[in-house]
C-alpha angles and dihedrals in degrees: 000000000000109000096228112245126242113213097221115207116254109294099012086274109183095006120136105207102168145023115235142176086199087089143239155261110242094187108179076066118047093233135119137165151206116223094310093336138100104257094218090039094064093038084061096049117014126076116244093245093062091041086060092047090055093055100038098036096022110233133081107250125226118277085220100035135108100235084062089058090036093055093049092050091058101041090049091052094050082051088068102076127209115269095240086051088050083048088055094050086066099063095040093053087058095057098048135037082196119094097196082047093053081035097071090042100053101046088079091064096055087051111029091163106030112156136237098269083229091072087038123102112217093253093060084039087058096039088057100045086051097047086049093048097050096050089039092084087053104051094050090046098042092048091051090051095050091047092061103042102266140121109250115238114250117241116253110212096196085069132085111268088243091045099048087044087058094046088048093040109040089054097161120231107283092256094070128055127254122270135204111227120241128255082257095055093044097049084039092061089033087057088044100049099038089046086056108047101103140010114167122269101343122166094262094044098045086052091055085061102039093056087043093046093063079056096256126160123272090256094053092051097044087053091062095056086041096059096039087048088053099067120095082241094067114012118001096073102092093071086045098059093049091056087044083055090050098046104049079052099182114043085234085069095066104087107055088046094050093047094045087054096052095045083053087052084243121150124243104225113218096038135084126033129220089223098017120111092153133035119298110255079213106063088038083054092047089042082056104052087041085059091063096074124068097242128159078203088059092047096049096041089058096051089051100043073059089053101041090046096045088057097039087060097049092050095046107024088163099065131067106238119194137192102239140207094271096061101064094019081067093055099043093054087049094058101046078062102259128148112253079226069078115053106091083040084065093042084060108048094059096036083055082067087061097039084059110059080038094062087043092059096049094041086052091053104015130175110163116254099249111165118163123213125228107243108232092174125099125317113258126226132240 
């Protein structure tokens, strides 16, 4: 019998494909959320590490307990990479300028003889999603340091995985000597990474399943979400909306660049949501920690999210238009000292923990991801 087929609206817009205990995106409400937990709540009080248990393992580990420390160790000892896989980063580094690029080359060599997921038991598919995620940080940190003539910074595994991630990826120019970041930069890129993790099925994210849903290998399946996270669409705005900041200068200047930019059908980075009716909780979240630092750059972006957002509505009254997670995640990262060269690298590196326990769910109950699409070309003959 012929299984009827649905016509989905473009981009499968309001499907539900898939039934998850990750969590979701409740947009009309500004509201989202990890396993049973508030998503920007743990963000404010929970380290990174416990906030990855809860989505690979389930459950949210004890602040005081030993599997907390137990999962850090190991985490910060997967960080450190094999010395023929460091030699590899060099050349890489010389091919490409682009760490997601050197990125997807160099997964295969973590993992030369990763298995398809589908001979896998949940306890090997774990072990290789967590192995991915903790070098992750290394690889993109090492390759931007090589592609700009410097040494990378080696991992240290008794650190915080936010904390390691700043000393590797701020690597100063080789002229100035290396710092260490302060409790508030570190708190600032922990808040950051763990608010970002996960956000329903997003196009990274549903990559990352469909890829695991045809039994593929853990590395398979993370390149996916790597390539999808790398477009301006998903993941490359941050840096975006900084420059946009930088360009309009004053705030009295917003207007009339806002306004030349929508006459021209350009988009406005930083602003609209695909889910979101409300405010995202996560730029609320992000406005708040940049709050935190005395910056003349904090001041002057909040006048101008006021200003954007004041003429987005009056040129569109009909729609519901949003600051989103890009416009103050920009600024934070700027001012922890990163590159903005590093700022979808970050994104990555926290959205790989989500791509994990998503690829652990579909592996456990999985049905291949198998949609058809309905041909609009010329009719064939027969």
């Amino acid at each position: 019998m012929t299984t009827p087929l649905i016509l989905a609206p473009p981009g499968l817009k309001g499907v539900q494909v898939a039934e998850t205990t990750i969590g979701q995106v409740r947009g009309d409400e500004g509201f989202y959320h990890y396993r049973q937990y508030e998503a920007t709540g743990l963000a404010r009080s929970s380290p990174l590490e416990a906030i990855w248990q809860l989505l690979v393992d389930g459950e949210l580990p004890k602040a005081d307990g030993d599997n907390q420390a137990s999962f850090r160790h190991q985490i910060g000892l997967q960080r450190v990479l094999p010395e023929e896989v460091m030699s590899q980063l060099e050349m890489i580094g010389a091919l490409t300028q682009r760490p997601h690029l050197g990125a997807l080359a160099a997964l295969p060599l973590l993992l030369p003889d990763a298995k398809p997921s589908l001979d896998c038991d949940h306890a090997e598919r774990r072990d290789n999603v967590l192995r991915l995620g903790a070098a992750l940080p290394t690889v993109l940190a090492s390759l931007a340091s090589l592609q700009t003539g410097r040494q990378p910074v080696a991992p240290d595994p008794t650190r915080g995985h936010a904390e390691d991630w700043l000393y590797m990826a701020r690597n100063p120019p080789r002229d100035r000597p290396l710092t260490a970041p302060s409790a508030q930069d570190i708190r600032a890129v922990e808040t950051y990474l763990s608010s970002t993790i996960d956000h329903g099925f997003n196009a990274s994210t549903f990559a990352a399943r469909v890829v695991t849903s045809t039994g593929a290998d853990a590395v398979s399946a993370l390149s996916a979400g790597l390539g999808a996270l790398s477009g301006p669409l998903h993941g490359g705005a941050p840096s975006r909306a900084l420059a946009m900041i930088e360009e309009i200068g004053d705030p009295s200047s917003t207007e009339t660049w806002v306004r030349a930019k929508l006459d021209r059908g350009e988009r406005i980075m930083g602003f609209g949501h695909a889910v979101y009716r409300a405010e995202d909780p996560r730029s609320l979240l992000l406005r708040e920690v940049a709050l935190g630092y005395d910056s003349e750059l904090v001041e002057r972006a909040v006048e101008i999210e006021k200003r954007i957002l004041s003429v987005m509505r009056q040129w569109k009254p009909e729609a519901v238009i949003v600051t989103n997670v890009e416009f103050y995640a920009g600024i934070v990262l700027h001012l922890v000292g990163l590159p903005s060269s590093m700022f979808t690298p970050t994104f990555m590196i926290s959205r790989v923990i989500g791509w994990g326990a998503h690829i652990l769910e579909q592996a456990a109950d999985n049905k291949i991801i198998r949609p058809s699409a309905r041909y609009v070309g010329v009719p064939p003959t027969r």
